[in-house]
Backbone as numpy.savetxt, mean C-alpha at the origin, in Angstrom:
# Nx Ny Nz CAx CAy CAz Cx Cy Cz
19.66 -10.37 -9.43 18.27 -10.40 -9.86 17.67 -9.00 -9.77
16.87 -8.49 -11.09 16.69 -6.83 -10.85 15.40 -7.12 -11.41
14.37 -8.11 -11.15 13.25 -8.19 -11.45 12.10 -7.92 -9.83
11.87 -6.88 -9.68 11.23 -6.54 -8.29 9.97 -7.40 -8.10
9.42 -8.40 -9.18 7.78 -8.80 -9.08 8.97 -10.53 -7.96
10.37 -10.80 -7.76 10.48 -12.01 -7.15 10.65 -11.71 -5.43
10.23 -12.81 -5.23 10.29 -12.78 -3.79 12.22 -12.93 -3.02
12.75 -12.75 -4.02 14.49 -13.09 -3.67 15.18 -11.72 -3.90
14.14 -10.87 -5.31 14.51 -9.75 -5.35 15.08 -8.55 -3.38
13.58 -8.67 -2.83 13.37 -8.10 -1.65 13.84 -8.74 -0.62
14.72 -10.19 -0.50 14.79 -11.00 -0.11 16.40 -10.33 0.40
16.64 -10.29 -0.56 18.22 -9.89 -0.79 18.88 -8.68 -0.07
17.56 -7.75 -0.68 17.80 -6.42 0.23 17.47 -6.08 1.82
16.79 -6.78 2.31 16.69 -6.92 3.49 17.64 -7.80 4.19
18.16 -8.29 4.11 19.60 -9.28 4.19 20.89 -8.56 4.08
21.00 -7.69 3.34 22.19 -6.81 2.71 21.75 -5.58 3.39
20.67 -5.33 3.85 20.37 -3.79 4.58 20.32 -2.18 3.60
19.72 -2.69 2.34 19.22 -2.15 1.21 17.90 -1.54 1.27
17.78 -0.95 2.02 16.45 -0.55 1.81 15.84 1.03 2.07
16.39 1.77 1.28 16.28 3.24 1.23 15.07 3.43 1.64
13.37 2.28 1.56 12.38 3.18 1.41 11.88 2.86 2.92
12.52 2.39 3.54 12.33 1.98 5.24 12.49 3.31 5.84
11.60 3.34 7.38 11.98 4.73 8.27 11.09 5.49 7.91
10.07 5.44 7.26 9.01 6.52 7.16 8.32 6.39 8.17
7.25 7.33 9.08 6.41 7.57 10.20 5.12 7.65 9.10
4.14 7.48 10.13 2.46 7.84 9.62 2.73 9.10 9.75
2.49 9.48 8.33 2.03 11.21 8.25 1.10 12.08 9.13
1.34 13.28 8.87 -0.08 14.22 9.61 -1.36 13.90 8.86
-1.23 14.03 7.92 -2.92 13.56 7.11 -3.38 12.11 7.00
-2.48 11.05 7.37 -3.33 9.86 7.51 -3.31 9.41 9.00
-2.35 10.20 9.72 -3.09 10.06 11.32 -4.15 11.24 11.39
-4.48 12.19 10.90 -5.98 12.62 10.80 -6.93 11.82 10.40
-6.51 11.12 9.34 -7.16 10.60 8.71 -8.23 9.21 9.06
-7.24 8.65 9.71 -7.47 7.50 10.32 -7.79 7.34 12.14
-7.31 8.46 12.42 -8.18 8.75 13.94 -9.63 9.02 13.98
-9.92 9.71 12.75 -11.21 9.94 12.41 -12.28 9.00 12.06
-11.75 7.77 11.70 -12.53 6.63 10.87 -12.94 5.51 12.37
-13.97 5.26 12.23 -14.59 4.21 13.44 -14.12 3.03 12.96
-13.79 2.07 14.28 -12.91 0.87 13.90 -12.90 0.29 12.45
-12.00 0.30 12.02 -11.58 -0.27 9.94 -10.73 -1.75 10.55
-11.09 -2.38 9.76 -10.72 -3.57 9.11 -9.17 -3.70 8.00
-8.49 -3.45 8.49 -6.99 -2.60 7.36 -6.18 -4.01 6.74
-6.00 -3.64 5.90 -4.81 -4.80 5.35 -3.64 -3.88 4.83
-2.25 -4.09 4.77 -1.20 -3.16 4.91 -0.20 -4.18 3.44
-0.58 -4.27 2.64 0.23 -5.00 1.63 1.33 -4.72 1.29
2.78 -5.63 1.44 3.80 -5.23 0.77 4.54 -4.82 1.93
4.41 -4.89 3.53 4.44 -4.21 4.57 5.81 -3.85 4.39
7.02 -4.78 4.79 8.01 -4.54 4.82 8.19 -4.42 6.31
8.84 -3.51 6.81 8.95 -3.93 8.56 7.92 -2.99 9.20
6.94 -3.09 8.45 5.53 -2.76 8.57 5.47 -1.32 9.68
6.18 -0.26 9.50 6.11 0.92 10.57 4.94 1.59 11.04
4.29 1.82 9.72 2.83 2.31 9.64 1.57 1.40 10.91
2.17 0.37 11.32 0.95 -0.61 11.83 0.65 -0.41 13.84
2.28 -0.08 14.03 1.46 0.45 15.50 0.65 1.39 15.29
0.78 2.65 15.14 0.07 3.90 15.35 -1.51 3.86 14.67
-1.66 2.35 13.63 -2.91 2.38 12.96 -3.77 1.20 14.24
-2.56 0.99 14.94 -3.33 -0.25 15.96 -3.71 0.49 17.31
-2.87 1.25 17.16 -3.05 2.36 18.55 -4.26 2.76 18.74
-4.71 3.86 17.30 -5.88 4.06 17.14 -6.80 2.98 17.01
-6.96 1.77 17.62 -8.27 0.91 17.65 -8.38 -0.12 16.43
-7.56 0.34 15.21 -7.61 -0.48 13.99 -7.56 -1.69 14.09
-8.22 -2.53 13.29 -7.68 -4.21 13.34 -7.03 -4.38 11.79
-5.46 -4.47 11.81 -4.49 -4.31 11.33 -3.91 -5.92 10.85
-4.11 -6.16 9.57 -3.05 -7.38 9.08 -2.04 -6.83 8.08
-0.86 -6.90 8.23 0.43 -6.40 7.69 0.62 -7.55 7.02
1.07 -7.79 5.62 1.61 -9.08 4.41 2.62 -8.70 4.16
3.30 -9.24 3.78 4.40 -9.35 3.05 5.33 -10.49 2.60
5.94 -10.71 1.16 6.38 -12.14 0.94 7.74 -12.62 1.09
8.26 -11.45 1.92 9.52 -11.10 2.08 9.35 -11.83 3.49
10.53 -13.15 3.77 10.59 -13.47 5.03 11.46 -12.55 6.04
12.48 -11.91 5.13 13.59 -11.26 6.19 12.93 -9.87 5.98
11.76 -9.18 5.31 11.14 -8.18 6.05 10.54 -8.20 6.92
9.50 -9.80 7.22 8.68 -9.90 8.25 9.86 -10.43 9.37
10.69 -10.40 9.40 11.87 -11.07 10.42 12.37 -9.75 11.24
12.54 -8.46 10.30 12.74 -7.13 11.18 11.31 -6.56 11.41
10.06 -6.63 10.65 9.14 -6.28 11.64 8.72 -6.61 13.04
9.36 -8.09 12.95 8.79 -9.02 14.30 9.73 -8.55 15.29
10.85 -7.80 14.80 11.95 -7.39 16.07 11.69 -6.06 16.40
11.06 -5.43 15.63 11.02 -3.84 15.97 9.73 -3.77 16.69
8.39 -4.57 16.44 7.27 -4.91 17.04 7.03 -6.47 17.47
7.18 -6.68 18.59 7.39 -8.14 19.48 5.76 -7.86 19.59
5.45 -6.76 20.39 3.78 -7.16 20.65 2.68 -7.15 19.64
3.06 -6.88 18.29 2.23 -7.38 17.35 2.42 -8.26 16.33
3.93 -8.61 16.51 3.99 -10.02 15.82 2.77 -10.82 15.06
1.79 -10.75 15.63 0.55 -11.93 15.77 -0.32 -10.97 14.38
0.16 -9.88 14.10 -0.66 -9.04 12.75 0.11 -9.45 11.73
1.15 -10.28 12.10 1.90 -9.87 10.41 2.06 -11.38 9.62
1.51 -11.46 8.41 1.26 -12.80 8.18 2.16 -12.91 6.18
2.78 -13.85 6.39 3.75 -13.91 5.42 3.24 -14.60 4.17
3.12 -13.52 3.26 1.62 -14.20 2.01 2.29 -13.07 0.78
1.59 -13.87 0.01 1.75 -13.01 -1.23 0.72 -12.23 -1.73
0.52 -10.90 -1.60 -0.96 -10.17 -2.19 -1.54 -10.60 -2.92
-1.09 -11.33 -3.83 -1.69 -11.35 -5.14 -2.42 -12.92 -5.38
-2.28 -13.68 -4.13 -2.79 -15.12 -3.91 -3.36 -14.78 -2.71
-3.44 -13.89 -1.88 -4.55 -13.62 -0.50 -6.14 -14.25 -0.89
-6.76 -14.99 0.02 -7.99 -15.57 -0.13 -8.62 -15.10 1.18
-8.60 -13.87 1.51 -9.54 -13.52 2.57 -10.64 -12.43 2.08
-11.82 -12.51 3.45 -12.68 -11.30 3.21 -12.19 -10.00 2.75
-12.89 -9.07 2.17 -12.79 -7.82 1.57 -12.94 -6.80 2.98
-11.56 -6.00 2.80 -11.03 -5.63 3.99 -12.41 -3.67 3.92
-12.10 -3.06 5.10 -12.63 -1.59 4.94 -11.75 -0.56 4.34
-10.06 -0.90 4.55 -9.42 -0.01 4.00 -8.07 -1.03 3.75
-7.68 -0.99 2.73 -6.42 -1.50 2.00 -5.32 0.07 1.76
-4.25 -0.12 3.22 -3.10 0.72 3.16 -2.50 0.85 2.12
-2.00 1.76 0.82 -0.73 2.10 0.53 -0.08 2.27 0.37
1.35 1.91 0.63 3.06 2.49 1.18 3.92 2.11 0.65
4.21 2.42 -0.68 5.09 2.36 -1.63 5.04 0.43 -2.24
3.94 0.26 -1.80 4.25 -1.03 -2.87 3.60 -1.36 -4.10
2.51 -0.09 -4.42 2.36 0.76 -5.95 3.50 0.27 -7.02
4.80 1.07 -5.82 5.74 2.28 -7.17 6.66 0.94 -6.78
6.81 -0.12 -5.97 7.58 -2.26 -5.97 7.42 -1.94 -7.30
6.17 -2.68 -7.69 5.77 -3.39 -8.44 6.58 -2.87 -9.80
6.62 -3.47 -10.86 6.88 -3.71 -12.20 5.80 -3.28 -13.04
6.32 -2.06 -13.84 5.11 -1.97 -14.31 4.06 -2.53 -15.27
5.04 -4.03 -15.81 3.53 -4.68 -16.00 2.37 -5.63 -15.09
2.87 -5.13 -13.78 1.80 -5.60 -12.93 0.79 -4.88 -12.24
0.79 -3.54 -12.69 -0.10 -2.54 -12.15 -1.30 -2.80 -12.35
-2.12 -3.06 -13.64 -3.28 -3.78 -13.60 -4.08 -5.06 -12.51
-2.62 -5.97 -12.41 -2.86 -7.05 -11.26 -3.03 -6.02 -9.94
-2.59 -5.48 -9.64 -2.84 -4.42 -7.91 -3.70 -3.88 -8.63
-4.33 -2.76 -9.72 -5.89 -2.38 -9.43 -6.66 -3.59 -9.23
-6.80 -4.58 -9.89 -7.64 -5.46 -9.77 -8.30 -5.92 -8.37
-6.47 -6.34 -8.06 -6.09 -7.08 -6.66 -6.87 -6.21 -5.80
-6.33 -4.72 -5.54 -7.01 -3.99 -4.45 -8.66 -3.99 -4.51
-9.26 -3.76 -5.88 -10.36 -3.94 -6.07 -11.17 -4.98 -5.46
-10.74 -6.16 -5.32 -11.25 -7.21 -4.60 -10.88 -6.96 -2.82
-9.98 -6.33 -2.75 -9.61 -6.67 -1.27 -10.25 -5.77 -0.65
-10.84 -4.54 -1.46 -11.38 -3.03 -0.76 -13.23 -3.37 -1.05
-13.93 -3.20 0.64 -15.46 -3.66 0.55 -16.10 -2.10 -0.31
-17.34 -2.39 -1.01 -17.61 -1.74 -1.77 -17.97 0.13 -0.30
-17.81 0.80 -0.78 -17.97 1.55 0.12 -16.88 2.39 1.14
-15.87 0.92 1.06 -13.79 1.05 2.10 -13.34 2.03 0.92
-12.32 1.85 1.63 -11.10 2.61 0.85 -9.25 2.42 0.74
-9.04 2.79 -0.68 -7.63 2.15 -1.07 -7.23 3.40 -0.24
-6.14 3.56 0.40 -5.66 4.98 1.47 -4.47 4.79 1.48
-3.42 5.73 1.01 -2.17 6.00 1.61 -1.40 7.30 0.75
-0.07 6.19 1.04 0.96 7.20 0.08 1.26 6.65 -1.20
0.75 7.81 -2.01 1.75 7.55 -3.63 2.48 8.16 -3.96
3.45 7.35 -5.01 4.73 7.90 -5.90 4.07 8.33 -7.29
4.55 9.75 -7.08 3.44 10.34 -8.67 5.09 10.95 -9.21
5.20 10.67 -10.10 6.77 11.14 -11.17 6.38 10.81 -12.34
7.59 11.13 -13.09 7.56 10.98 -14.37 8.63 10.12 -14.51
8.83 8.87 -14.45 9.84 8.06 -14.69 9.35 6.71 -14.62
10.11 5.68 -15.35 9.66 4.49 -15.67 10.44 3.48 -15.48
11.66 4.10 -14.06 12.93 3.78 -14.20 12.40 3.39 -12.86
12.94 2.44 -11.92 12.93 1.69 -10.97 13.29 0.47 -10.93
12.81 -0.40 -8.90 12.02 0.85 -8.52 12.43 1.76 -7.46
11.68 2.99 -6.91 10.21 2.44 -7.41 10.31 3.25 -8.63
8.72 2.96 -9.09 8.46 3.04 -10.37 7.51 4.18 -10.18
7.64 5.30 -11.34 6.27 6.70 -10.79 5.30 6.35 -11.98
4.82 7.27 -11.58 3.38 7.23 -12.54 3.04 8.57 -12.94
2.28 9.43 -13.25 1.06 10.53 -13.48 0.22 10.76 -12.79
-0.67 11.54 -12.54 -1.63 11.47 -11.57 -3.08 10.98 -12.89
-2.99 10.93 -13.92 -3.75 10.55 -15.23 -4.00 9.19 -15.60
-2.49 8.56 -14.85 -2.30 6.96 -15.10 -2.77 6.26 -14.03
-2.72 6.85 -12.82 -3.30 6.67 -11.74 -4.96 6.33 -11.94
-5.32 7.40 -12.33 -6.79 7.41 -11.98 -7.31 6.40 -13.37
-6.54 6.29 -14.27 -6.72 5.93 -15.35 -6.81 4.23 -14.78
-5.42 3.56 -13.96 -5.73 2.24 -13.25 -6.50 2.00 -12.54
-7.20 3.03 -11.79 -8.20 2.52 -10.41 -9.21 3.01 -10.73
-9.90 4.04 -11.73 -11.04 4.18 -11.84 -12.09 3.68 -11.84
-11.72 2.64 -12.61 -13.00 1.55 -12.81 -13.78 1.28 -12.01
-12.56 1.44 -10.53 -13.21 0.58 -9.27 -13.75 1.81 -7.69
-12.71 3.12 -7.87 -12.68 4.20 -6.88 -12.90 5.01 -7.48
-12.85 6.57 -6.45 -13.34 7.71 -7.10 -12.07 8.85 -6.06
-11.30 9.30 -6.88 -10.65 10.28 -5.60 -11.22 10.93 -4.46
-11.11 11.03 -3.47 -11.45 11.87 -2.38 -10.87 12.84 -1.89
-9.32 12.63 -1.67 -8.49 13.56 -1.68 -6.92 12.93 -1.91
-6.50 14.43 -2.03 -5.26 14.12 -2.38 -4.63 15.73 -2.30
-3.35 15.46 -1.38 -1.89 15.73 -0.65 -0.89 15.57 -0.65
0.05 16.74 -1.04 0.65 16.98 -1.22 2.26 16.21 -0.18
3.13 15.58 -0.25 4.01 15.25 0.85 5.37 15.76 0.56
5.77 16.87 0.51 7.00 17.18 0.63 8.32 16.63 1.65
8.23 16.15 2.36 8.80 15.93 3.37 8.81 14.33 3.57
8.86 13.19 2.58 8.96 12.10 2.69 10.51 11.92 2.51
10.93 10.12 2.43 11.88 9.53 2.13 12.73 10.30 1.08
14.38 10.58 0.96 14.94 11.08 -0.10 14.63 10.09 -1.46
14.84 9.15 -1.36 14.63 7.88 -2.17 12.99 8.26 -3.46
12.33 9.09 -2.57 11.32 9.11 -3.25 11.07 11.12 -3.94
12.03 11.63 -3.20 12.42 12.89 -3.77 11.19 13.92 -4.07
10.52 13.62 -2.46 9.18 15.00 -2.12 7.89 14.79 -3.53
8.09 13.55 -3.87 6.90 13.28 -4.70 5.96 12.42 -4.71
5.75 12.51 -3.24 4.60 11.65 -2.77 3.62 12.61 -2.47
2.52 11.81 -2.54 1.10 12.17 -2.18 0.01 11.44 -1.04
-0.27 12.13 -0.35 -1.63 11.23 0.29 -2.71 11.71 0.08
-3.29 10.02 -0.82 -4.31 10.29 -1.12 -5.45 8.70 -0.31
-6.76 9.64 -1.39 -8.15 8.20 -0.49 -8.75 8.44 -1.35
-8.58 7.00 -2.02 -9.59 6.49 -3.08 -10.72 5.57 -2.66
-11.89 6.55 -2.80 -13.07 5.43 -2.66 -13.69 4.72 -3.01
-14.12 3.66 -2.73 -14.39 2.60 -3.73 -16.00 2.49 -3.61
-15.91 2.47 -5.67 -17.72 2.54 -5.75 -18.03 1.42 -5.39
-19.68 2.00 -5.26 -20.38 0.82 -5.11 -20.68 -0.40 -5.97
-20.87 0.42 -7.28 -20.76 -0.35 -8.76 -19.70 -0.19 -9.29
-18.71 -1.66 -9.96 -18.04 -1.02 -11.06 -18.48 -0.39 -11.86
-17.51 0.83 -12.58 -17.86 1.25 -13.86 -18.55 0.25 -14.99
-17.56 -0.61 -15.06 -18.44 -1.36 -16.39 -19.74 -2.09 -15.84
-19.86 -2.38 -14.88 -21.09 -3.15 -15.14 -22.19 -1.92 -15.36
-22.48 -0.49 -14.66 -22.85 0.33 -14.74 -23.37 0.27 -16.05
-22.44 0.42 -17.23 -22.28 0.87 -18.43 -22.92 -0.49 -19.27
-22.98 -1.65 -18.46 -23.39 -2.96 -19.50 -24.82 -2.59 -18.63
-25.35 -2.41 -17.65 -26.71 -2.69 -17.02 -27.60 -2.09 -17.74
């Protein structure tokens, strides 16, 4: 199965021990980043064995890690026993909770298929409170081959505009080989108004 939008796809690789994009640490700019921010409300989509979630819990965060992958949430729960109780086994794209302060992230952008990129702006759009912020790492390339899957930094802003406004954005040389020093950390903020209604008011 080489369709990444199934839950058997990721299923498989975590079972088989496939998973090139595992083993990343919180960067220097989003542990600045996020030491700086007064307690956030975080949702971590797509977690995987969710690495990013101590050091965001350390700092004070209240942290829910998803993912629809049972045997990813099966090695998060072994690598983190004392937060087990953050990581809740759901599918992003059917989540029915409050609108979080900051929606993490971490390569599950460049998962997705790219005809589901519209569904994640949307998706994040709802999950990020007007004012939070979408925050992490992106895969910016020129390839359509995955995943993961890259993008532009044009196509980017071109999907989330509607809803954020860049804040910044960083450079990451020094990530995963898998992703080949073409990541970025960035923080997209999310307006207060959508664009369109703006434009219909």
């Amino acid at each position: 199965m080489q369709d990444s939008s199934q839950q058997e796809f990721w299923e498989r690789r975590y079972r088989e021990g496939v998973m090139p994009w595992e083993g990343a640490e919180l960067l220097e700019p989003a542990r600045k980043f996020f030491s700086a921010q007064p307690r956030m409300r975080m949702l971590l989509p797509g977690c995987g064995s969710a690495s990013d979630m101590p050091p965001l819990l350390g700092m004070g965060h209240d942290v829910l890690a998803v993912d629809f992958s049972e045997s990813a949430l099966e090695l998060a729960r072994r690598q983190w026993p004392d937060a087990a109780g953050r990581l809740m086994l759901a599918d992003f794209f059917q989540l029915d909770l409050p609108a979080f302060d900051c929606v993490f992230e971490r390569a599950f952008l460049c998962a997705l298929p790219i005809s589901m990129r519209k569904e994640y702006a949307a998706g994040v759009a709802r999950m990020v409170k007007p004012g939070g912020v979408l925050a992490g790492v992106f895969f910016l390339a020129k390839t359509d081959r995955g995943p993961p899957f890259g993008m532009d930094i044009e196509q980017l802003e071109a999907l989330v505009g509607q809803w954020f406004f860049l804040e910044d954005k960083q450079h990451l040389p020094d990530g995963l080989h898998v992703f080949r020093g073409q990541e970025y950390w960035m923080v997209w903020r999310r307006r207060k108004f959508d664009l369109d209604q703006v434009s219909t008011a």
